[in-house]
ZADO-1210 file (C-alpha; in nm, 4 decimals, padded with zeros to 6 digits):
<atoms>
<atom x="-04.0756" y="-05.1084" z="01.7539" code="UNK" pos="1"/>
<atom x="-04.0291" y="-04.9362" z="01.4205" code="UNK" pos="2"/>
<atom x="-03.7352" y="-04.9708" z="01.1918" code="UNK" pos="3"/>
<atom x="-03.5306" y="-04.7763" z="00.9779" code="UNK" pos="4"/>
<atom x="-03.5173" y="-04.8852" z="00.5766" code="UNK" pos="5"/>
<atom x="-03.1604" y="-04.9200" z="00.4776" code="UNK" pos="6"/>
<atom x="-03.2084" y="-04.6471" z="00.2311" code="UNK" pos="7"/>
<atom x="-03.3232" y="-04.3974" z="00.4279" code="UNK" pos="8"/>
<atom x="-03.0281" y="-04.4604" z="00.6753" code="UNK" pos="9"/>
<atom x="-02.8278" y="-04.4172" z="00.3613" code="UNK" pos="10"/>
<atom x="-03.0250" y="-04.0983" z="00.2567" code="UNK" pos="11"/>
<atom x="-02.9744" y="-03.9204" z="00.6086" code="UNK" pos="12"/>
<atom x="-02.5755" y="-04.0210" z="00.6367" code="UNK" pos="13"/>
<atom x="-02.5383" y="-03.8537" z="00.2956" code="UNK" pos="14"/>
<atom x="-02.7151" y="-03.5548" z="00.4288" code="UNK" pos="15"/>
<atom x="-02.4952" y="-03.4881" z="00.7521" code="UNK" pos="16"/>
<atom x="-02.2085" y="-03.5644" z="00.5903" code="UNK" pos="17"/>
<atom x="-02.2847" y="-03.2881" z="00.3264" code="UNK" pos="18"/>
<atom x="-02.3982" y="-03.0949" z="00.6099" code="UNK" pos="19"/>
<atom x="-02.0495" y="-03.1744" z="00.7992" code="UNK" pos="20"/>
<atom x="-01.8383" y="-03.0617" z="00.4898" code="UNK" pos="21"/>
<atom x="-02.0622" y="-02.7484" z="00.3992" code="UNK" pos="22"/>
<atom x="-01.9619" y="-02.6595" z="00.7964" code="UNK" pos="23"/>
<atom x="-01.5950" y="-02.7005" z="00.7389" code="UNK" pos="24"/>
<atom x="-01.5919" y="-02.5268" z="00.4468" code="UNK" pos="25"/>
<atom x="-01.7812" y="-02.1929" z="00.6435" code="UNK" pos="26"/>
<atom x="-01.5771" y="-02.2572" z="00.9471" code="UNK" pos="27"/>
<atom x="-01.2704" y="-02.2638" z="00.8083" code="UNK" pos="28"/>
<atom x="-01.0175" y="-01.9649" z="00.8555" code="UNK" pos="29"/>
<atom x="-00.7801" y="-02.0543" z="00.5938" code="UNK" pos="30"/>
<atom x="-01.0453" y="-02.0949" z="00.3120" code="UNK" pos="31"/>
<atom x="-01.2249" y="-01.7843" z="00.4319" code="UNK" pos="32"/>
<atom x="-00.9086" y="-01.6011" z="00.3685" code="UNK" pos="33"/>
<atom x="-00.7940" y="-01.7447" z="00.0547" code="UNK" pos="34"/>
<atom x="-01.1633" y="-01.6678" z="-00.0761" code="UNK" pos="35"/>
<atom x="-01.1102" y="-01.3183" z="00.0385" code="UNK" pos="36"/>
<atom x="-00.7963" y="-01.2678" z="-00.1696" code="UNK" pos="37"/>
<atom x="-00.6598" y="-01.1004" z="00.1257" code="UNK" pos="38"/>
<atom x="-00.3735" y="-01.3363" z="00.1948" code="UNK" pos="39"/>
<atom x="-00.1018" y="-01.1469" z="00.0022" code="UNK" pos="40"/>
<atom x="-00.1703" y="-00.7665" z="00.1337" code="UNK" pos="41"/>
<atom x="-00.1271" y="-00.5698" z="00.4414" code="UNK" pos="42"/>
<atom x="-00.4398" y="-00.4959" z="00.7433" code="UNK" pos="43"/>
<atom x="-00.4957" y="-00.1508" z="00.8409" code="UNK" pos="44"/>
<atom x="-00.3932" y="-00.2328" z="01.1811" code="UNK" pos="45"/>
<atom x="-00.0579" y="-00.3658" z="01.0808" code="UNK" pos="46"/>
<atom x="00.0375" y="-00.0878" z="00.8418" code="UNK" pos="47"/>
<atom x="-00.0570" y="00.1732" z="01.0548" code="UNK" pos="48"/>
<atom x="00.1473" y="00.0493" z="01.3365" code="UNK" pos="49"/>
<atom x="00.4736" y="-00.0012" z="01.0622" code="UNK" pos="50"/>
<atom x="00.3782" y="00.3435" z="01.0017" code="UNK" pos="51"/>
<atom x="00.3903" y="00.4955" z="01.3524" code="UNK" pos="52"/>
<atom x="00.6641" y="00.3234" z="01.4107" code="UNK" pos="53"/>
<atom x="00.8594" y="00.4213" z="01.1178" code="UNK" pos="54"/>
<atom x="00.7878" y="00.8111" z="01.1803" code="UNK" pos="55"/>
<atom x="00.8273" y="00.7531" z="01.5011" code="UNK" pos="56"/>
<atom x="00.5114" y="00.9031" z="01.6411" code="UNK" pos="57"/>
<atom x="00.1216" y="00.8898" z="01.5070" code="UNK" pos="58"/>
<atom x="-00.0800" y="01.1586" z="01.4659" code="UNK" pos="59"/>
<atom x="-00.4569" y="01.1871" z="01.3965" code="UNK" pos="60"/>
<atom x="-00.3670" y="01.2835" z="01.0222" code="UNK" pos="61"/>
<atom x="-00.1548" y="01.0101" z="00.9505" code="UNK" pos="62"/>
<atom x="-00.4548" y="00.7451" z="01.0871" code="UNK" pos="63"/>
<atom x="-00.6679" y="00.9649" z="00.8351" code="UNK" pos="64"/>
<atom x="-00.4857" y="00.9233" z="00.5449" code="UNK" pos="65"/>
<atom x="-00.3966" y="00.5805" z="00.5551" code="UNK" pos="66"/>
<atom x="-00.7812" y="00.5025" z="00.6321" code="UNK" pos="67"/>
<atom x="-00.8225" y="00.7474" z="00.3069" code="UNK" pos="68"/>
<atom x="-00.6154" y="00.4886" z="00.1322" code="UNK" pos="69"/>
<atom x="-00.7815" y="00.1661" z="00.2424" code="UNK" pos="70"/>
<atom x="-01.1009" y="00.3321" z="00.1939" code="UNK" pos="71"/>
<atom x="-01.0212" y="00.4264" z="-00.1711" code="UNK" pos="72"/>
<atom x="-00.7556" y="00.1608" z="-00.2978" code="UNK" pos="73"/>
<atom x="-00.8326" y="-00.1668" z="-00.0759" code="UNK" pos="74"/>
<atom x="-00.5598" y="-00.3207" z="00.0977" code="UNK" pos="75"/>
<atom x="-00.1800" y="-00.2740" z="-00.0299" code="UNK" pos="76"/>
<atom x="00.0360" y="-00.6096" z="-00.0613" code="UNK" pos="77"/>
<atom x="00.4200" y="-00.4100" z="-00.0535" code="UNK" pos="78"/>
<atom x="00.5296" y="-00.0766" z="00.0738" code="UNK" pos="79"/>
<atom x="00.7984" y="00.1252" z="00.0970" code="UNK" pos="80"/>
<atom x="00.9917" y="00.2846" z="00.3980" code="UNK" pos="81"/>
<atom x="01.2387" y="00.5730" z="00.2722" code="UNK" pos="82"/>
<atom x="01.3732" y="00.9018" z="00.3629" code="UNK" pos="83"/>
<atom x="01.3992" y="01.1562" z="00.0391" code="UNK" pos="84"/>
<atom x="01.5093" y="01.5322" z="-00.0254" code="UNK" pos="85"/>
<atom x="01.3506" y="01.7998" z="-00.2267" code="UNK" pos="86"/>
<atom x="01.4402" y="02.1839" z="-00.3508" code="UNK" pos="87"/>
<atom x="01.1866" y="02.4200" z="-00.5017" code="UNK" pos="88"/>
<atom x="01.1941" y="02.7056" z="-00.6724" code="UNK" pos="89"/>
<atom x="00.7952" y="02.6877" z="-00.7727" code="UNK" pos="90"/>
<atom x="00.9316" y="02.4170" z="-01.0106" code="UNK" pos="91"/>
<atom x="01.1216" y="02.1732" z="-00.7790" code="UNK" pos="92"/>
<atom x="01.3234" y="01.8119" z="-00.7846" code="UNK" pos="93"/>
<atom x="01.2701" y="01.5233" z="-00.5545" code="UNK" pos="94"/>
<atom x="01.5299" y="01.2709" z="-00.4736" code="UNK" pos="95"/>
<atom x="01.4881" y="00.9900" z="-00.2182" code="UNK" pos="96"/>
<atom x="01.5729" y="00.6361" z="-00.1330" code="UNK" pos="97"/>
<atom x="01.4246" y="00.3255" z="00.0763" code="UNK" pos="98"/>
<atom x="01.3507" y="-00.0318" z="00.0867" code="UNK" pos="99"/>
<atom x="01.0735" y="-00.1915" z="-00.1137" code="UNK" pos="100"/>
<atom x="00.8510" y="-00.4926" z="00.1073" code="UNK" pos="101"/>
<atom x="00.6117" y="-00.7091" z="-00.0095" code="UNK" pos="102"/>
<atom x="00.3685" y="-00.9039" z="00.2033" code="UNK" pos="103"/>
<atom x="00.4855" y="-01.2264" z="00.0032" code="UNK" pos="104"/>
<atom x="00.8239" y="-01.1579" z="00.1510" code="UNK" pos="105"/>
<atom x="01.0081" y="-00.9916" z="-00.1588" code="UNK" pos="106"/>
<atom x="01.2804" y="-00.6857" z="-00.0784" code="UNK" pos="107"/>
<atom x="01.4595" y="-00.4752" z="-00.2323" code="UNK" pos="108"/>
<atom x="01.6699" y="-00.1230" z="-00.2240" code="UNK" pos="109"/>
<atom x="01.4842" y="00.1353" z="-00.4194" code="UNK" pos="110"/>
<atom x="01.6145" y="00.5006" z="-00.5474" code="UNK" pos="111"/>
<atom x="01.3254" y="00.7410" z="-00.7050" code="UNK" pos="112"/>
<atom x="01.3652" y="01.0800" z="-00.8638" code="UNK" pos="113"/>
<atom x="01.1469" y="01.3464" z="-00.9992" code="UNK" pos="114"/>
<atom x="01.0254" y="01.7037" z="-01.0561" code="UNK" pos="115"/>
<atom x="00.7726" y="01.8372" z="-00.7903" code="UNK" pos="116"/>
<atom x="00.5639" y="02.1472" z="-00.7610" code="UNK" pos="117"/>
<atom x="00.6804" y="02.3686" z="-00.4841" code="UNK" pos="118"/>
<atom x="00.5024" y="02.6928" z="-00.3706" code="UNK" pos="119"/>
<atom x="00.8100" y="02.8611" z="-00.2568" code="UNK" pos="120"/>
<atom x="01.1769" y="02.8406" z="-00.2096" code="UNK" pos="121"/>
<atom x="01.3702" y="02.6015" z="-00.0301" code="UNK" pos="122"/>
<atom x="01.5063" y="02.2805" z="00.0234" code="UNK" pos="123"/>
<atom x="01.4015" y="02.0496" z="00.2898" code="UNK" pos="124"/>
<atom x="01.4658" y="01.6226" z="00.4043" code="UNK" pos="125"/>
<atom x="01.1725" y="01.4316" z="00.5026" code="UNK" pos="126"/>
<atom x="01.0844" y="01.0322" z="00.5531" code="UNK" pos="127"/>
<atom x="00.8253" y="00.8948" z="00.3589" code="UNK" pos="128"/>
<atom x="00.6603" y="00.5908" z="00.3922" code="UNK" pos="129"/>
<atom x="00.4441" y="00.4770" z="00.0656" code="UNK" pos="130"/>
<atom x="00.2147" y="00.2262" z="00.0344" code="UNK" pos="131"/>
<atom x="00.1643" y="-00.0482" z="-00.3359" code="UNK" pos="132"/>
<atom x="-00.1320" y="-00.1472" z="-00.4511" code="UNK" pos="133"/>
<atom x="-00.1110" y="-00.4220" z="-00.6951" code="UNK" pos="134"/>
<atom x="00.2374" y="-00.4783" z="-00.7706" code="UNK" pos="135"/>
<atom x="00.3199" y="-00.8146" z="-00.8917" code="UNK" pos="136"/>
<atom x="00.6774" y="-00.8732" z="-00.8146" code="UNK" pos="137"/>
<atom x="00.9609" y="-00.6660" z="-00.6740" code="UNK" pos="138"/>
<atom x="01.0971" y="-00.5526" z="-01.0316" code="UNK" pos="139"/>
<atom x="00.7606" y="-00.4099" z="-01.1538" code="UNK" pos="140"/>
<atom x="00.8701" y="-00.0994" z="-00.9388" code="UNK" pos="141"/>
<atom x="01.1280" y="00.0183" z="-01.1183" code="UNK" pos="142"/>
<atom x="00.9908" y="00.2402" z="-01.4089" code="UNK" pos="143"/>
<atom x="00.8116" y="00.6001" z="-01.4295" code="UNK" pos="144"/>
<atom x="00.4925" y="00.6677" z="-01.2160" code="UNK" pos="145"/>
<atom x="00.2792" y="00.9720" z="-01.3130" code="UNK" pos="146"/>
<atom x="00.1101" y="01.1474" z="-01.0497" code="UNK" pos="147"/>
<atom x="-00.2954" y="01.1416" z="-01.0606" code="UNK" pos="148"/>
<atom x="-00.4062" y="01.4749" z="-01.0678" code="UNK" pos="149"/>
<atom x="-00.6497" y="01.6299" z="-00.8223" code="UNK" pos="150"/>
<atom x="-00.5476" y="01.3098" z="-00.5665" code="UNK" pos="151"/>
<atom x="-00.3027" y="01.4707" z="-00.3313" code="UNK" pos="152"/>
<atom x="-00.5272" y="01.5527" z="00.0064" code="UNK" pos="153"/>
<atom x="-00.3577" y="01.6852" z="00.3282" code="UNK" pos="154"/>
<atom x="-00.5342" y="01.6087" z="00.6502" code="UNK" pos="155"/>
<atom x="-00.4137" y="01.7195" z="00.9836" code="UNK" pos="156"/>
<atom x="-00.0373" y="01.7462" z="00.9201" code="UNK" pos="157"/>
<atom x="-00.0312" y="01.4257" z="00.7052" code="UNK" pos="158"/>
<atom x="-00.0263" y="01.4276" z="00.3006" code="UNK" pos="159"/>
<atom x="-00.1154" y="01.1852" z="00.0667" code="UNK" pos="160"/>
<atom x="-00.1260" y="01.1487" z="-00.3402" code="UNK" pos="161"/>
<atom x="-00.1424" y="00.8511" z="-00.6009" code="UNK" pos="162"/>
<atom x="00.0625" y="00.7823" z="-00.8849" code="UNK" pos="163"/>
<atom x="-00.0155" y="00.5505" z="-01.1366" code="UNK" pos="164"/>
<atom x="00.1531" y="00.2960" z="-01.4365" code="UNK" pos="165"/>
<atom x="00.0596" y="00.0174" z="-01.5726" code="UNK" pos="166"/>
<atom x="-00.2285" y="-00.0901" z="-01.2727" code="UNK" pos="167"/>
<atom x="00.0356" y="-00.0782" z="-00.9859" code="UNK" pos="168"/>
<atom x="-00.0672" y="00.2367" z="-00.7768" code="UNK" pos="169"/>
<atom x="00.2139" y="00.4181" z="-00.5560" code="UNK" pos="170"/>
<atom x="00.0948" y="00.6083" z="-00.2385" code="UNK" pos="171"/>
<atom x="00.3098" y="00.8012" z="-00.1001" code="UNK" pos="172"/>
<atom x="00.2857" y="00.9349" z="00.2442" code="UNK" pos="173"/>
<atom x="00.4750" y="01.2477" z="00.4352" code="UNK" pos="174"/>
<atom x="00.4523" y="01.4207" z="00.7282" code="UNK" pos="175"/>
<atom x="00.5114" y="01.7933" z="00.8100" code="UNK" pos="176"/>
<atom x="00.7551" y="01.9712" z="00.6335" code="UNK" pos="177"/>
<atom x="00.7905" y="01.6857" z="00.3973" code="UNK" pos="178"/>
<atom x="00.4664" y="01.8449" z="00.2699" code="UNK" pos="179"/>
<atom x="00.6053" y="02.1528" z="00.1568" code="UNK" pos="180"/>
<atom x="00.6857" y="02.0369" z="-00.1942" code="UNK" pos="181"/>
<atom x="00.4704" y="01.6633" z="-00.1389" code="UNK" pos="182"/>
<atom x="00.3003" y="01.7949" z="-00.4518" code="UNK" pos="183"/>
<atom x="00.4222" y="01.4753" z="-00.7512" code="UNK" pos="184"/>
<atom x="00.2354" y="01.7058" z="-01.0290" code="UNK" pos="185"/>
<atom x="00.5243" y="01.5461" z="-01.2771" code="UNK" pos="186"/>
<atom x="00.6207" y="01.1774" z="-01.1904" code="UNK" pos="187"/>
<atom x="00.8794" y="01.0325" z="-00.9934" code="UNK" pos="188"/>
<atom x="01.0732" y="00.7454" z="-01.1720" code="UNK" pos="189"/>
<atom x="01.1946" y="00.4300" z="-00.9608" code="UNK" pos="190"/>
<atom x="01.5107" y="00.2677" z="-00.9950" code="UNK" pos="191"/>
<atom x="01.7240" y="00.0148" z="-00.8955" code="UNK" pos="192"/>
<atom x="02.0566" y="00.2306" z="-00.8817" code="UNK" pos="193"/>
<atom x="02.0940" y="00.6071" z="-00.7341" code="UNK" pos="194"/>
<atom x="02.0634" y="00.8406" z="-01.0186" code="UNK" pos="195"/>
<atom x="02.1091" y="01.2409" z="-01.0187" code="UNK" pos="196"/>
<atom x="01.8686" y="01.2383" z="-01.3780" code="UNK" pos="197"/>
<atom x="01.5486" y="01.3821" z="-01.2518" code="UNK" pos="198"/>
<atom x="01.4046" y="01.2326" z="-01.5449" code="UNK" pos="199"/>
</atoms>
């Protein structure tokens, strides 16, 4: 009968127990996310749904774009659910309004205005839903966001551009005839109170 010398006893405990605590560490869901950075932002899955639900139907186009966005920007951590109004006569105006919500659980009532690019003449309502990449608090919204050129994309009745200041980026999405004029060429400027100042 052979027995064990206290120090290798000693030398094996040590070893499952950093065994053990490597485990837990892999194994655990909370670290995994934290490590991820993913705790503060918005799934696919989730915004898609707050997006069919807010237009009130889905469409292949609108699944499209917002895998687009993932695809290109990562995962968003606020968004915004608004209806706005726009008039073009090849050089247009854009006026809407929404709330602003953040994963973290930050809200707030936004107003935006802006000139557009229209290819014809008109006026037209639409509901936009827009997605935030990077935005720190719920005050970091409200200033001027340029458009990016050469990112607005239309796919399958859904239309999609980014606008840009200060590393927060703004995606804004619309739906049928909210495309007509879904062109932000200029910049659309975010504010805290309804303003009739396109600029």
């Amino acid at each position: 009968m052979t027995t064990d010398h206290p120090t290798s006893r000693i030398d094996r405990r040590a070893a499952l127990l950093r065994l053990g605590a490597a485990g837990a560490v892999l194994g655990c869901p909370i670290q995994g996310a934290l490590a991820s950075g993913d705790e503060g932002t918005y799934d696919e899955d989730s915004i898609l749904k707050a997006a069919t639900d807010f237009f009130g139907s889905t469409t292949e186009g609108l699944a499209k774009v917002i895998e687009k966005a993932f695809k290109e920007q990562g995962r968003p951590n606020a968004y915004i659910k608004g209806e706005e109004a726009s008039a073009a006569l090849t050089v247009g105006v854009r006026y809407g309004e929404g709330r602003l919500q953040m994963k973290s659980g930050g809200s707030a009532k936004v107003f935006w205005a802006g000139p557009s690019i229209g290819l014809d003449v008109g006026a037209n309502a639409s509901k936009v839903f827009t997605l935030i990449y990077k935005l720190p608090k719920v005050s970091a919204i409200y200033q001027r966001f340029p458009g990016v050129e050469g990112s607005l994309y239309y796919i399958g009745g859904a239309g999609i551009n980014y606008q840009r200041s200060e590393g927060i980026t703004l995606a804004p999405i619309r739906l049928g005839v909210g495309l007509r004029s879904g062109a932000s060429v200029g910049y659309l400027h975010y504010r805290r109170e309804k303003s009739y100042l396109p600029f």
